[in-house]
N, C-alpha and C positions, 0 to 999 in steps of 0.2 A: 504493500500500500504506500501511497505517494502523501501524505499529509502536511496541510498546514497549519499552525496553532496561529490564531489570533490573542496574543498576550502569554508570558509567558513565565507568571507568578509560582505561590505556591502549587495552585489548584492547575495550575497547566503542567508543572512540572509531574504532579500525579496520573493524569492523563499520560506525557508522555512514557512514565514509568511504565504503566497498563500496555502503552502500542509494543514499548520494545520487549515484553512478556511475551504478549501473545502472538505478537507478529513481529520478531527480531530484525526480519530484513526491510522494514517497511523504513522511508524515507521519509524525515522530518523535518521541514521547514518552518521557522518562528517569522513573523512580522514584528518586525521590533520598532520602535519608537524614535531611536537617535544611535547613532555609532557607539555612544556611550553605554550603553545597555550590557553590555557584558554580553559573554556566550556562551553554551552549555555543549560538554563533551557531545558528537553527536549531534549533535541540530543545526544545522544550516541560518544561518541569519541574514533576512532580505529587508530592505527599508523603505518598500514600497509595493504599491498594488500591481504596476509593473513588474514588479520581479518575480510576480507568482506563478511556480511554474506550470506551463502548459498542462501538462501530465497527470494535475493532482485529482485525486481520487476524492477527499473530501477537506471540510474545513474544521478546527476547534475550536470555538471562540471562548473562550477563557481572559479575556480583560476587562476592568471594572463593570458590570454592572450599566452605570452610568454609560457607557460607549457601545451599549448593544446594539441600541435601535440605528445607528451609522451604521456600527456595524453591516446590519444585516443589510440593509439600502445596498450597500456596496455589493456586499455576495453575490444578491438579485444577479447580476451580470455573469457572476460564473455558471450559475445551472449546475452546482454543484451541492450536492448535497451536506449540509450541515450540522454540526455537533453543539451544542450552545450550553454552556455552564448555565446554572439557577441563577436567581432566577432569572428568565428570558428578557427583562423589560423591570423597567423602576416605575413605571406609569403605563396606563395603557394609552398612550398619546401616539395616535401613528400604528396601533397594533394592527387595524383590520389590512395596510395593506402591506403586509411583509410577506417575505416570502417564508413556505415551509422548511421548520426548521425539529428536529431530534432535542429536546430538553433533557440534559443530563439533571438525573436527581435519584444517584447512586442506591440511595438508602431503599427503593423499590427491589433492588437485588442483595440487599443484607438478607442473609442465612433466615432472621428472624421474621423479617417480613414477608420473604417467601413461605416458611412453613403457616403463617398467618390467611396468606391467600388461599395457601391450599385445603385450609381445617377450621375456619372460621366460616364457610357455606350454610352450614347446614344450625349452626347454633340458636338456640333465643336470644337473642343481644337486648339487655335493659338499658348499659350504659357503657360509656367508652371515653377514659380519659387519657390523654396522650401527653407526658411532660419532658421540656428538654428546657434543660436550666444549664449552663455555665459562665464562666470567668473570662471575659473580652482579653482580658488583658493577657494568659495565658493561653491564648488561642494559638499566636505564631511567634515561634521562638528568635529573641535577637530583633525582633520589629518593635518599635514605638508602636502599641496599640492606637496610641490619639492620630498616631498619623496615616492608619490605614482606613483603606475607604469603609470600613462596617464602621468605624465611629463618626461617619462624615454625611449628615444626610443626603447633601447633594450629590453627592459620587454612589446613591442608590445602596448605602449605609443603613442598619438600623436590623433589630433583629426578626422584625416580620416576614421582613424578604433572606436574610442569611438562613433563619432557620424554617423558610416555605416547605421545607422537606415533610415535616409535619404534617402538614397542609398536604402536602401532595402522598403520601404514603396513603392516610386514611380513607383520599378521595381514590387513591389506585384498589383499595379495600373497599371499599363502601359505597363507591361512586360521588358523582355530586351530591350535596346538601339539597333540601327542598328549599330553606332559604340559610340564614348564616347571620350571627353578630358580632361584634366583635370591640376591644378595648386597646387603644394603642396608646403607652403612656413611656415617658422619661420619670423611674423614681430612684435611680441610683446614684451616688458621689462620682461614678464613671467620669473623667473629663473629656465627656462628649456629646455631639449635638443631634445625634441619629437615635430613635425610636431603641430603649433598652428593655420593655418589658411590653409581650403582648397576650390578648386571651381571645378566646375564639368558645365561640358554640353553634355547632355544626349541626343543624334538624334533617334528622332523616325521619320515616315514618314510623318507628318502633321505639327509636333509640335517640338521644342526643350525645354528640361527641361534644368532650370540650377540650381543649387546646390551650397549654401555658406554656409560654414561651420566655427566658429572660438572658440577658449577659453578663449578670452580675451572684450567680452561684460556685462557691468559692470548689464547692464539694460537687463535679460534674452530675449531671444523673439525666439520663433517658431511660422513660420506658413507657409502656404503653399498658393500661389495665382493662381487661372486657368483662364486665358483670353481667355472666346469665343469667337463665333461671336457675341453675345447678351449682354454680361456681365461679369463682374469680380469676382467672389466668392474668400473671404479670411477664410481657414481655418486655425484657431487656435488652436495651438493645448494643449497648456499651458492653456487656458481659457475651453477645449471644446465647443466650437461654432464656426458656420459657418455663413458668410453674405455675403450680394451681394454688387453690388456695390453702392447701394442705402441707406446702414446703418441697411437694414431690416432682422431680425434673421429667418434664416431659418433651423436650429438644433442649442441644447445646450444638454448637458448632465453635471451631476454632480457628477459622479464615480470620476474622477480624473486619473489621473496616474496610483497608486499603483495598482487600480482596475485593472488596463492591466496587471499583474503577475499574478492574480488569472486567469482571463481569458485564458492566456493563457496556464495555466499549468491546468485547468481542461480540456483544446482540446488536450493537450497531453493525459493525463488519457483518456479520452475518445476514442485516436486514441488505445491505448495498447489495453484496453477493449474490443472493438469493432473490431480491427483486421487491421482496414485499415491505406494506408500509410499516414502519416499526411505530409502539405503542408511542404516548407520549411527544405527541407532534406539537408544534406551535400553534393550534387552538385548543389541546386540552394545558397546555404550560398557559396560556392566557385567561383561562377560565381558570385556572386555583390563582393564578396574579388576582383576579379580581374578589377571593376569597380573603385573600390576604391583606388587598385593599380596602377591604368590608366595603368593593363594589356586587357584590352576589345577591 
């Protein structure tokens, strides 16, 4: 495969991690921003939309947030099929005419949310609480948090949209909400000006989800809780494992996280190969945008 990254951060350099796994020989190309940018064993570095080469199979976009919607105006012209880091768009301004686009949002291929797809069918669901709490500051190592775009609201900063994963696992689970509410507030010391604590509650007809989201939990924690009629299962997602409400382990997996990049970037390769449309195209990424925006 012929690839090229649009930005070429932390979350690009995972991506690229994932290409040279699954497909060692494939060719990486980065769009970089000024000569100054540095370069990465392996990657190619081009300083313009001219340089890109003929040949490429598809695109990554992986930089800020904020620079998507250019982004993707640009691509339009190649006809090439695209990879788009979370979330797709900081607003939906400009959404209805882009072109389609592949929303990476890994955490649909974690261990745990896959065994959730497949054994959560048939259940009574009463309730569904999903929480992802941690510490901004300890997010990426060796970086000034205050200077990275999640504490910058204009650079499409703020925890609604960094952790839309939420948002988007439940709705890959549950489908859309019938409608959605939702609370988006700043109440942490954080020195920052992007959105650090959000809540959601997600109406389906059985059940309501609710959704806490914040960046200022010292002590990490993901998991997901479904109250049936029988039982309580807490899926973790930080641990991969699942249990009832009895202590009793009913999956565990020990890929990890990073494992969910390679995952999902060989279902993309496989969707190009293969022909067909892969889930999570750029009008279901824009319909959880607008959950997150408590546009729903």
């Amino acid at each position: 495969m012929n690839v090229v990254l649009i930005g070429l951060g932390s979350i690009g350099r995972k991506h690229t991690q994932a290409l040279r796994t699954i497909a060692p020989s494939s060719r990486i190309s980065a769009l970089r921003s000024s000569n100054s940018s540095g370069s990465d064993e392996g990657v190619d570095n081009i300083y313009s939309w001219e340089d890109v080469p003929a040949d490429t199979d598809f695109f990554v976009v992986s930089n800020p947030t904020c620079r998507h919607l250019e982004t993707l105006q640009e691509l339009a012209a190649f006809g090439k099929p695209v990879f788009i880091e979370k979330p797709a768009l900081m607003s939906l301004d400009g959404a209805d005419e882009l072109i389609e686009a592949y929303k990476a949002c890994n955490l649909r291929f974690h261990p745990v949310i896959r065994w959730a797809k497949e054994n959560l069918k048939n259940l009574n669901i009463y309730e569904v609480s999903a929480y992802s709490g941690s510490y901004l500051p300890d997010w990426r190592k060796n970086i000034d948090y205050r200077q990275n775009y999640s504490a910058i609201a204009a650079q499409g900063g703020g925890v609604h949209l960094d952790l839309i994963h939420e948002i988007d696992y439940l709705t890959y689970l549950f489908g859309m909400p019938e409608k959605s509410q939702h609370y988006l507030s700043r109440v942490s010391s954080l020195e920052i000006d992007s959105i650090d604590s959000a809540m959601y509650w997600l109406s389906y007809p059985k059940f309501t989800a609710i959704v806490t989201l914040n960046y200022f939990r010292r002590q990490p924690k993901r998991v997901v809780e479904i109250v049936t009629d029988t039982d309580v299962l807490t899926l973790d997602i930080m641990n991969s494992k699942v249990e009832n409400s009895a202590g009793e382990l009913l999956f565990s997996d020990s890929g990890g996280v990073l494992k969910t990049y390679e995952y999902q970037m060989q279902y993309f390769i496989d969707a190009i190969k293969e022909g067909y449309t892969p889930m999570n195209t750029l009008e279901e990424a824009i319909n959880t945008l607008r959950v997150s925006l408590g546009r729903w």
